[in-house]
Each structure stands twice: as structure tokens, then as C-alpha cells.
C-alpha positions, 0 to 999 in steps of 0.5 A: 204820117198819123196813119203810120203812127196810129198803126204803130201805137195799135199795134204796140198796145196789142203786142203788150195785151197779148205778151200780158195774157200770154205772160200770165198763162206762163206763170200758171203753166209753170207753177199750176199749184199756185192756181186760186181755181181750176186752170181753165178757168186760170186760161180763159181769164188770162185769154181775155188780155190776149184776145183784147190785144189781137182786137187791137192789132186786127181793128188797127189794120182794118180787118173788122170781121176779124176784129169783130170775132176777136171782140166776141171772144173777149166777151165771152171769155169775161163771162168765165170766171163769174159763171165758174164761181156761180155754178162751182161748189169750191169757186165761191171765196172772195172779200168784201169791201165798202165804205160809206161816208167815215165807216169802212167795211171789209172782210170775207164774203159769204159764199152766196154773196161771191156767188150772187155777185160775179154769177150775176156779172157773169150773166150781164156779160154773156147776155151782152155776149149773146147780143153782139153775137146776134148783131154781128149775125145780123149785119152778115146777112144783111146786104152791103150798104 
């Protein structure tokens, strides 16, 4: 009966990521003005939920390859709105924050931090993207163990 119950509950927590991005991609189709960037970058991000709940449901059901593209497509689409922040004149607004020991920091960054932080997370991220990429190439061509 596990099987039946880990099915059920992968599935479930996949139903719910998918119904988030697709959710979120509603609201921003509904009310577009509303939008901090442009709605392509609003998708991809938004994507991301979608794409972790069909990983989800795929690896819940066994269907690796599938899962595994599904992974791919979350990782690439983390990458979006840092890159988008980076290399866009108007994408690089953000607050800034920290505390260390009793002194709290806050308050608007400046453009070039926004754009060094999400631009080199953006980076790590497609370059951890470009490598499960290659693995998964990788382990296609290689013969079945």
C-alpha cells in the first residue's frame, strides 16, 4: 500500500506546484500592468513551479527520461530572471538587506549590486544547467548497464 500512497502524495505535491505556476501565470495574464518585469521573464519564473511539479508526477510514475527533462527545464528556467536583471538596462532594481550581530542593514541596492548578485546566481545556475545537460547526454549514449 506504500507505493500506492507515495504515488498518490507525488502526485498531489505535483498537481499543487503545476496549479502555483500555472496560478501565478493567470494573475499576470489577467492584470500584465501589474508585471515588475517583462512578462517573459514573469512566465519563465512562474514556469519554474509548473516544470518542478511535472518532475514531480514524472519521477513519482518512473518516467526518469522524462523527469529528467523536466529537471533540465527548472533549471534553465531558474537561470531567467537573474540573466534578465544582468543583461537588461531597466532589470536591476532590488532591496538590500543584513544583519550582523545587533546592526541591521536595509535599504535600496544599488544597480550594479542587484545586477552582480542575481547576474552571478543566474550564471551558477545555467552553468549547473550546462552540466546536468551534458550528463544526461552523456549517460544517453553510454550503453545500458
Amino acid at each position: 500500500m506504500a507505493n500506492l500512497r507515495e504515488k498518490l502524495v507525488g502526485t498531489g505535491l505535483g498537481l499543487l506546484f503545476v496549479g502555483a505556476g500555472a496560478g501565478i501565470m493567470l494573475m499576470v495574464w489577467r492584470e500584465p500592468d501589474q508585471a515588475e518585469a517583462p512578462l517573459w521573464v514573469v512566465y519563465a519564473a512562474a514556469s519554474t513551479f509548473s516544470f518542478a511539479g511535472l518532475w514531480m508526477i514524472l519521477q513519482t510514475f518512473g518516467l526518469t527520461l522524462l523527469a529528467n527533462l523536466a529537471g533540465l527545464a527548472v533549471a534553465y528556467l531558474l537561470a531567467v530572471p537573474g540573466l534578465w536583471m544582468l543583461f537588461d538596462g531597466q532589470g536591476a532594481n532590488c532591496s538590500v538587506s543584513g544583519a550582523m550581530a545587533d546592526i541591521t542593514l536595509s535599504g535600496p541596492g544599488t544597480s550594479w549590486t542587484c545586477r552582480g548578485i542575481f547576474g552571478i546566481g543566474s550564471l551558477l545556475v545555467l552553468l549547473f544547467a550546462l552540466l546536468l545537460t551534458r550528463a544526461a547526454i552523456r549517460q544517453a549514449r553510454s550503453p545500458a548497464r
